[in-house]
Biopython code that builds the backbone (N, CA, C, O; Angstrom):
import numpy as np
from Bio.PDB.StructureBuilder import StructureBuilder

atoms = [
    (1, "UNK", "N", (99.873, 96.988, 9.796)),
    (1, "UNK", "CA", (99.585, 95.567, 9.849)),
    (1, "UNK", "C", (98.767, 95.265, 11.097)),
    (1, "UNK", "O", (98.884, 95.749, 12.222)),
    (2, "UNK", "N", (98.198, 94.657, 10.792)),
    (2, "UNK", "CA", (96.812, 93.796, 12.102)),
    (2, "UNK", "C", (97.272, 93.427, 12.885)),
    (2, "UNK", "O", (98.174, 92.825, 12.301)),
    (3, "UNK", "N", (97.445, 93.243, 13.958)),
    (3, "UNK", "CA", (97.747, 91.920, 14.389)),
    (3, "UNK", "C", (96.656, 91.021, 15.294)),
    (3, "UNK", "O", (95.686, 91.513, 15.869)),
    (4, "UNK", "N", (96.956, 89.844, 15.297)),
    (4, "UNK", "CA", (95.625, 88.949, 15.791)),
    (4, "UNK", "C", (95.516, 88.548, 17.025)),
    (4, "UNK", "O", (96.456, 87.877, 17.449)),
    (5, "UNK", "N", (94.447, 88.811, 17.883)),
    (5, "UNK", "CA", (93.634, 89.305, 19.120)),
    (5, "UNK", "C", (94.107, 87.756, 19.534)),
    (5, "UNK", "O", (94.644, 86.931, 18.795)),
    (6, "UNK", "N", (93.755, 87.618, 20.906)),
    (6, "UNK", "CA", (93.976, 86.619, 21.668)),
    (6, "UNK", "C", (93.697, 86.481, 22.771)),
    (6, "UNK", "O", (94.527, 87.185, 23.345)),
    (7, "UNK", "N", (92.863, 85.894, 23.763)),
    (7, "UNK", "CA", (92.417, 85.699, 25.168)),
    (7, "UNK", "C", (93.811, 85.754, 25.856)),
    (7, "UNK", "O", (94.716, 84.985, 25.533)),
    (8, "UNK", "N", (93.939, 86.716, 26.838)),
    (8, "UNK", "CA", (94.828, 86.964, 27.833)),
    (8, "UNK", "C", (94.333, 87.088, 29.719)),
    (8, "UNK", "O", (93.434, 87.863, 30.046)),
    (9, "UNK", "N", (94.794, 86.542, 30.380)),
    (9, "UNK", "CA", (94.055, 87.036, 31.760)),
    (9, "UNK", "C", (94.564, 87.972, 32.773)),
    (9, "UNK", "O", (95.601, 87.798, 33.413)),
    (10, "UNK", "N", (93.560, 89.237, 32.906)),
    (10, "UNK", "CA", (93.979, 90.260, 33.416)),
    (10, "UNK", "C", (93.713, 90.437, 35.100)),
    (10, "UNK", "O", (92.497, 90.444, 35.291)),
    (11, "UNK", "N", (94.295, 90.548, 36.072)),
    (11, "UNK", "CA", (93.592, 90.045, 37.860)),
    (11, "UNK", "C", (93.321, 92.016, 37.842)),
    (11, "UNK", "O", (94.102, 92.912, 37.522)),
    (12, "UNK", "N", (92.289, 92.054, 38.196)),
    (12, "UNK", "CA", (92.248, 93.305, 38.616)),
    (12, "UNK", "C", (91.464, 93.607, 39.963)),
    (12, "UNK", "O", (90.271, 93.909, 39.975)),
    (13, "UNK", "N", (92.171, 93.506, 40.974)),
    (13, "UNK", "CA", (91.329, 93.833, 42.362)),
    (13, "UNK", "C", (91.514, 92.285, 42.884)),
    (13, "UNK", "O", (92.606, 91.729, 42.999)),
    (14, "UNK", "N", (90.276, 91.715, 43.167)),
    (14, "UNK", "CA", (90.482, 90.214, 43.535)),
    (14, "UNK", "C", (90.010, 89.161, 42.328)),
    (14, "UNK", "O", (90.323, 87.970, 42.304)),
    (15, "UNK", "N", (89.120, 89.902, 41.246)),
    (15, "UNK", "CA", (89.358, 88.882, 40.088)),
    (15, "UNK", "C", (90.104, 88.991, 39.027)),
    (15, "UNK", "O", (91.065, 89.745, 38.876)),
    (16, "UNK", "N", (89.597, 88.124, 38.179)),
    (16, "UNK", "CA", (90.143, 87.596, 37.215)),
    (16, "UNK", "C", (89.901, 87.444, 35.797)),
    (16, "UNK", "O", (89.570, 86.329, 35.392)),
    (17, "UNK", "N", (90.048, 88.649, 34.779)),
    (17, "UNK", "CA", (89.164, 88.865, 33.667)),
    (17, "UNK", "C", (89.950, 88.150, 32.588)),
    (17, "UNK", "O", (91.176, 88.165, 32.473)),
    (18, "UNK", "N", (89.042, 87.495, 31.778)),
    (18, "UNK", "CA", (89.561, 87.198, 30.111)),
    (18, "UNK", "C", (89.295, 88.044, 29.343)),
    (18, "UNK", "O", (88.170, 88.414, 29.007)),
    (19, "UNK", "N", (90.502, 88.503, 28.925)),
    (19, "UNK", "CA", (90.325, 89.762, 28.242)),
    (19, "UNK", "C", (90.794, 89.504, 26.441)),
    (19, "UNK", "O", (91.893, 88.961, 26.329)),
    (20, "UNK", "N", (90.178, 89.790, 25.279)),
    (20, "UNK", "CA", (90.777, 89.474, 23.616)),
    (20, "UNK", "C", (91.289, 90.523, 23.369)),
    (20, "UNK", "O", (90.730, 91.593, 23.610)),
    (21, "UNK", "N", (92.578, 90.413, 22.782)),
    (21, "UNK", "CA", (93.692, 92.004, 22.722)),
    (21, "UNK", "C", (94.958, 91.674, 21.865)),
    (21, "UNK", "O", (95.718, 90.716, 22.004)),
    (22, "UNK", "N", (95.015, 92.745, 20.893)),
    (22, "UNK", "CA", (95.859, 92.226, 20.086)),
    (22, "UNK", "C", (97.406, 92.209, 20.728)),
    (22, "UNK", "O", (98.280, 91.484, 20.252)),
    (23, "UNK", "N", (97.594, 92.942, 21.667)),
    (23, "UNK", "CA", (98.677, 93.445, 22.493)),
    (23, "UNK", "C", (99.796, 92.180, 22.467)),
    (23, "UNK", "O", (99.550, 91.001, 22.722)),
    (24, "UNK", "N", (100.963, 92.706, 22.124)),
    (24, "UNK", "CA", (101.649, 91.313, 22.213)),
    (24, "UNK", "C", (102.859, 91.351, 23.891)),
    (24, "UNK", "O", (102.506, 91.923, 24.922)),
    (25, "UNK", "N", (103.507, 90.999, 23.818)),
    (25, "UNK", "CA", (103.691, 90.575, 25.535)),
    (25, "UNK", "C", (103.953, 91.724, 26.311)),
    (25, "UNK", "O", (103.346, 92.072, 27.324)),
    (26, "UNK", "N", (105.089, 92.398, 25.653)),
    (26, "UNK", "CA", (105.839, 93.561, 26.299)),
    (26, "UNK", "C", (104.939, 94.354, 26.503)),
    (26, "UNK", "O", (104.842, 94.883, 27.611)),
    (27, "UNK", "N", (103.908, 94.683, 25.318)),
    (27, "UNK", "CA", (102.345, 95.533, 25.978)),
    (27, "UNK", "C", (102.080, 95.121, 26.829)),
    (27, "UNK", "O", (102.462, 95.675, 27.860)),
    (28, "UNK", "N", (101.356, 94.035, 26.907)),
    (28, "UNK", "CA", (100.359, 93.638, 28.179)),
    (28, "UNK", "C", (101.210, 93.417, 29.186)),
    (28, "UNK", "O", (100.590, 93.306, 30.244)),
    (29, "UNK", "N", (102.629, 93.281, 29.335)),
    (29, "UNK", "CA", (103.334, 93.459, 30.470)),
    (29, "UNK", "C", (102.972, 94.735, 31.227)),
    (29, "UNK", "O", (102.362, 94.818, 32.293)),
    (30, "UNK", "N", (103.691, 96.158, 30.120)),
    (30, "UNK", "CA", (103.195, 97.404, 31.034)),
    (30, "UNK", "C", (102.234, 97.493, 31.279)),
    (30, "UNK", "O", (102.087, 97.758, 32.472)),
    (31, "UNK", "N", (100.700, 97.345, 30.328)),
    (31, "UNK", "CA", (99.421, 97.730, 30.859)),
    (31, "UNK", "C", (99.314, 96.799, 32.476)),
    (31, "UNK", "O", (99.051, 97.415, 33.508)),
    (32, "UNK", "N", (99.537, 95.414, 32.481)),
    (32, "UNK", "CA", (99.686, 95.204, 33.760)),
    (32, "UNK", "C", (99.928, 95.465, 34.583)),
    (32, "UNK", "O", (99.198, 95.280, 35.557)),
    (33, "UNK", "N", (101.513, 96.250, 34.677)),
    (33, "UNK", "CA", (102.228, 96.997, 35.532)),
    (33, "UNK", "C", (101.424, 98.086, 36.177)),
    (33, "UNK", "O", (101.314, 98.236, 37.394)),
    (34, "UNK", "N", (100.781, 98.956, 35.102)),
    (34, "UNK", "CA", (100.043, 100.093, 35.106)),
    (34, "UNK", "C", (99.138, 100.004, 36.419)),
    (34, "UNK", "O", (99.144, 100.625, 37.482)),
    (35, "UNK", "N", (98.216, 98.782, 35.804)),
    (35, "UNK", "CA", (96.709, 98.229, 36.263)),
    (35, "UNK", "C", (97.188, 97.905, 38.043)),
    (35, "UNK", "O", (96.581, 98.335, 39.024)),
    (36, "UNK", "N", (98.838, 96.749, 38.053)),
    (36, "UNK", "CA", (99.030, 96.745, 39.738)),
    (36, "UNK", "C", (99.391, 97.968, 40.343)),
    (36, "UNK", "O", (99.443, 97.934, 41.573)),
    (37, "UNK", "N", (99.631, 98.944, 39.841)),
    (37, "UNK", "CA", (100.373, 100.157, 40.299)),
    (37, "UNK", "C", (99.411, 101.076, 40.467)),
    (37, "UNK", "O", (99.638, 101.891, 41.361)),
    (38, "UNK", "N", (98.102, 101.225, 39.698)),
    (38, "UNK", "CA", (96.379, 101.970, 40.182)),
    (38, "UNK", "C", (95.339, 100.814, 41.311)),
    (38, "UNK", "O", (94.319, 101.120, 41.929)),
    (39, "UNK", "N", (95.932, 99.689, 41.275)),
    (39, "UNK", "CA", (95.397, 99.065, 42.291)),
    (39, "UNK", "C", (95.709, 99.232, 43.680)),
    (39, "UNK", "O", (94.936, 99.117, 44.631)),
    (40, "UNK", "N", (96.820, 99.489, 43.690)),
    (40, "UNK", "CA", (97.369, 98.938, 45.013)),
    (40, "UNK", "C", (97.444, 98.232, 45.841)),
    (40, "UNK", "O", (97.345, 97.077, 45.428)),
    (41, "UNK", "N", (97.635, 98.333, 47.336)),
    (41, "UNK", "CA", (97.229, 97.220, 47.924)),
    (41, "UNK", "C", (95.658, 96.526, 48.693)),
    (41, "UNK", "O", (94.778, 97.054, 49.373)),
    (42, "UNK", "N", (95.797, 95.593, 48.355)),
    (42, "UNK", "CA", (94.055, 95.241, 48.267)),
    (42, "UNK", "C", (93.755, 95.117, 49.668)),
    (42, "UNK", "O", (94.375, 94.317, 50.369)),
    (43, "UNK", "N", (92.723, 95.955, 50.183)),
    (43, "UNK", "CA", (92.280, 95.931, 51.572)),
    (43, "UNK", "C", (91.477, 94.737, 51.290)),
    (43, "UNK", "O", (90.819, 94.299, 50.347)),
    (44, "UNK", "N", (91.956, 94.198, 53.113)),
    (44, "UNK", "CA", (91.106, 92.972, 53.678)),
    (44, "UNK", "C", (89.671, 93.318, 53.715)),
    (44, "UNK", "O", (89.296, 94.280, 54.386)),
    (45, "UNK", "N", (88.711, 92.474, 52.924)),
    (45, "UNK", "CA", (87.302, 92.725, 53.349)),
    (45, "UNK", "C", (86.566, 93.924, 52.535)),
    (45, "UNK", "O", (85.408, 94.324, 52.654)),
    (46, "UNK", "N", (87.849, 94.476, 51.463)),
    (46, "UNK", "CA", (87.248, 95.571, 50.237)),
    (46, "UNK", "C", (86.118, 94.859, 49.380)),
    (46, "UNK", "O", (86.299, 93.646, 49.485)),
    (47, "UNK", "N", (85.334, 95.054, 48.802)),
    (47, "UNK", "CA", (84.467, 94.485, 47.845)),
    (47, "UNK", "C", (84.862, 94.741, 46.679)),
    (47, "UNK", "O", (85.548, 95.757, 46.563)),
    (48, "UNK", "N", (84.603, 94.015, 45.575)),
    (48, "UNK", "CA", (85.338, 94.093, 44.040)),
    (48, "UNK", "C", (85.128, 95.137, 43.503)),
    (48, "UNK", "O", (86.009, 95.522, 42.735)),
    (49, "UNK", "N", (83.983, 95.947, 43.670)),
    (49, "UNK", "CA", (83.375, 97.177, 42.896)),
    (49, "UNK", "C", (83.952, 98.279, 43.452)),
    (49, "UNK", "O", (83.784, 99.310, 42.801)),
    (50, "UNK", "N", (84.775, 98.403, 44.769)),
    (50, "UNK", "CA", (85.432, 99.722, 45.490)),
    (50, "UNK", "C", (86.698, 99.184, 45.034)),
    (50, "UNK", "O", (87.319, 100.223, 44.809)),
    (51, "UNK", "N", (87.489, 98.216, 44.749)),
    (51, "UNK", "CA", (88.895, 98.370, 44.590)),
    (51, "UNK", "C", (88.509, 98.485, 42.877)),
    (51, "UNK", "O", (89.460, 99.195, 42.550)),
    (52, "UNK", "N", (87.973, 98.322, 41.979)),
    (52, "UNK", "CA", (87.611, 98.420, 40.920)),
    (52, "UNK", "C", (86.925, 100.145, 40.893)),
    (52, "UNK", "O", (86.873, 100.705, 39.798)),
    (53, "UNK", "N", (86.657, 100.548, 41.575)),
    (53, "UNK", "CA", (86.125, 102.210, 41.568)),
    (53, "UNK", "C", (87.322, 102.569, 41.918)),
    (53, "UNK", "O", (87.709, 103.138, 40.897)),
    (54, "UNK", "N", (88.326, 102.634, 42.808)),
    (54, "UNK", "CA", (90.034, 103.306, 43.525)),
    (54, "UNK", "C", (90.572, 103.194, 42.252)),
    (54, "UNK", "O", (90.973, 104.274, 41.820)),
    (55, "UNK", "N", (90.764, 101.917, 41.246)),
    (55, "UNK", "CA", (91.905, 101.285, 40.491)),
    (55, "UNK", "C", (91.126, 102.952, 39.508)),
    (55, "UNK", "O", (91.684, 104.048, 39.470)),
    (56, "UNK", "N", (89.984, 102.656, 38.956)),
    (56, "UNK", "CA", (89.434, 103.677, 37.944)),
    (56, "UNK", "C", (90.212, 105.216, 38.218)),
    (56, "UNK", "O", (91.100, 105.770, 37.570)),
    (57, "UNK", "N", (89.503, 105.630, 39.422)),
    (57, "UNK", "CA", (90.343, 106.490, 39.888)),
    (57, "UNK", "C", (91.649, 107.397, 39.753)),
    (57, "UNK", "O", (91.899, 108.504, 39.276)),
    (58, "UNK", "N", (92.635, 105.996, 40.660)),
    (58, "UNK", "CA", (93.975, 106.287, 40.415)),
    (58, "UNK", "C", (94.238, 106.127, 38.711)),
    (58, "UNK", "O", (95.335, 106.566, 38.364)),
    (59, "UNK", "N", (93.603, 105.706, 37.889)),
    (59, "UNK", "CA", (93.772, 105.547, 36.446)),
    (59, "UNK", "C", (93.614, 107.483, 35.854)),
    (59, "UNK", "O", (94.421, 108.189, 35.249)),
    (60, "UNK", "N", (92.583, 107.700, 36.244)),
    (60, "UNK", "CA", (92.105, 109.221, 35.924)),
    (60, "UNK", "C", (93.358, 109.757, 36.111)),
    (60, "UNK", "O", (94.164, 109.936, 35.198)),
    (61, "UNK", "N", (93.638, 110.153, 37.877)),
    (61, "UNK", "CA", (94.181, 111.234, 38.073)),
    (61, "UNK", "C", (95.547, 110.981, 37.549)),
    (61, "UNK", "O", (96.246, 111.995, 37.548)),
    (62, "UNK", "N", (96.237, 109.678, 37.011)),
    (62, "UNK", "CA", (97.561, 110.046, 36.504)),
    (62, "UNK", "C", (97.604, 109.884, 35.015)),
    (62, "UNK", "O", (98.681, 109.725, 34.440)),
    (63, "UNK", "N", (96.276, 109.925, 34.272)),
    (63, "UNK", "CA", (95.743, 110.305, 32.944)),
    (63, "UNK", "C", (96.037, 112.182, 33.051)),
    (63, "UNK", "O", (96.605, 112.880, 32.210)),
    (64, "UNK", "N", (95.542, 112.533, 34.129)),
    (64, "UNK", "CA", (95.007, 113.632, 34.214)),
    (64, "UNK", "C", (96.647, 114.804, 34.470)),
    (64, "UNK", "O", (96.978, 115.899, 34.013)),
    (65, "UNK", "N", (97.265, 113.840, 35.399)),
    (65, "UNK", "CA", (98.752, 114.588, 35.725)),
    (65, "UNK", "C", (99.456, 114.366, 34.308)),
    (65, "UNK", "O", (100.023, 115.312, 33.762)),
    (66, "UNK", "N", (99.431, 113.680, 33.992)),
    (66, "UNK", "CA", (100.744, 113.386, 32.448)),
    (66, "UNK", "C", (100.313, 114.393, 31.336)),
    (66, "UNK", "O", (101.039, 115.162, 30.705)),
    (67, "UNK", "N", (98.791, 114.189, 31.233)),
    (67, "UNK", "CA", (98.049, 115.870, 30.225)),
    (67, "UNK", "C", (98.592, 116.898, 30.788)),
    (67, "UNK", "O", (99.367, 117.581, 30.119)),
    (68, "UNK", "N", (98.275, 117.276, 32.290)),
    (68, "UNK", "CA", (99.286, 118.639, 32.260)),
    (68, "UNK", "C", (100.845, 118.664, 31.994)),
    (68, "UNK", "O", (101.511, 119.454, 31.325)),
    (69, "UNK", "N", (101.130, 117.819, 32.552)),
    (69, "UNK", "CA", (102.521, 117.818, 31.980)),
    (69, "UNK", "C", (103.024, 118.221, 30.869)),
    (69, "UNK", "O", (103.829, 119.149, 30.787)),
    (70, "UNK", "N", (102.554, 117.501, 29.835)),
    (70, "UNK", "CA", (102.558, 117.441, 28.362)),
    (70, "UNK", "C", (101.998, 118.854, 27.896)),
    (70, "UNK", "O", (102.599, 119.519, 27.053)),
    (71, "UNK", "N", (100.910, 119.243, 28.442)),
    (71, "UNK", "CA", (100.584, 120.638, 28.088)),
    (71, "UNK", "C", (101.503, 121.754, 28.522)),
    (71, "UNK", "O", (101.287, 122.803, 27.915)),
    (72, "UNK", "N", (102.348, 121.794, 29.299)),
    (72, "UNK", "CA", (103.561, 122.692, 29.810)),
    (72, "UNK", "C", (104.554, 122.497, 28.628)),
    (72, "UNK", "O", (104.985, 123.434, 27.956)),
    (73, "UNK", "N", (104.896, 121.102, 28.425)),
    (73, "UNK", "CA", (105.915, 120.806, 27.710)),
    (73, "UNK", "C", (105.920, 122.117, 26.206)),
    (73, "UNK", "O", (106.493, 123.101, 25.737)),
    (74, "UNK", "N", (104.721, 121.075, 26.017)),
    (74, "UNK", "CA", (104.654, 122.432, 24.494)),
    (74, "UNK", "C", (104.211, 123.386, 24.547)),
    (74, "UNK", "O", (104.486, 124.171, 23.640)),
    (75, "UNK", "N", (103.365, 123.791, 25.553)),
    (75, "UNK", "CA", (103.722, 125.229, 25.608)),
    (75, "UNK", "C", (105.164, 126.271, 26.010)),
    (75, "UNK", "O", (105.392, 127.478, 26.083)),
    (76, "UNK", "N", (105.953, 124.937, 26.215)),
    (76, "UNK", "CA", (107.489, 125.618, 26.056)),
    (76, "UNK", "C", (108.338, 125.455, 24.788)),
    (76, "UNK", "O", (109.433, 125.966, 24.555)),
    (77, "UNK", "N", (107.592, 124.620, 24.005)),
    (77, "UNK", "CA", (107.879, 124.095, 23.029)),
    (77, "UNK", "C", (107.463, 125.127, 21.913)),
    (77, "UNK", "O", (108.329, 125.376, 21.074)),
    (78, "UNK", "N", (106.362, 125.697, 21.809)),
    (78, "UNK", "CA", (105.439, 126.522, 21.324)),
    (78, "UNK", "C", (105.758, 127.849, 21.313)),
    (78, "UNK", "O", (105.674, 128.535, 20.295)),
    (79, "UNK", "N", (106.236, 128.391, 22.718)),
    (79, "UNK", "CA", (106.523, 129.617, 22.986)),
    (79, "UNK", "C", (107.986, 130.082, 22.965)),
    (79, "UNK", "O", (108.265, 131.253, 23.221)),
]
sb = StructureBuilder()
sb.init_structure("model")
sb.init_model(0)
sb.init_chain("A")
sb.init_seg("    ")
for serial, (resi, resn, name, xyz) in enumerate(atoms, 1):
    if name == "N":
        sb.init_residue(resn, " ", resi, " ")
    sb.init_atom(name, np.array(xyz, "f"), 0.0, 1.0, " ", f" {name:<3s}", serial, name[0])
structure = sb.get_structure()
């Protein structure tokens, strides 16, 4: 089943995006969570495009840690 998209506002760094997403609350709660938790804390005098390049970043490398993880898993799973 579909469900139907909706303008939500996401702060990432020092702004403030309107974002359309079918996500209903409890989603866009964690992705939020996610998004303050690859942000961190916002340096005084950072520009939007470096805390927006860090947030990207920290997004990768714990994309990147949970794949290995998961790749151990079943390869214990597997073997």
């Amino acid at each position: 089943m579909m469900r139907n998209a909706r303008n939500v506002f996401l702060t990432i760094g020092k702004e403030s995006y309107t974002v359309n997403t079918p996500l209903d609350n409890d989603e866009l709660d964690r992705v939020k969570a996610i998004i303050n938790d690859a942000c961190g804390e916002i340096v005084k005098g950072a520009r939007q495009e470096d805390l927006l390049l860090v947030t990207c970043l920290r997004l990768a490398y714990s994309l990147d840690s949970v794949n290995g993880k998961l790749k151990k898993i079943l390869e214990k799973i597997d073997g």
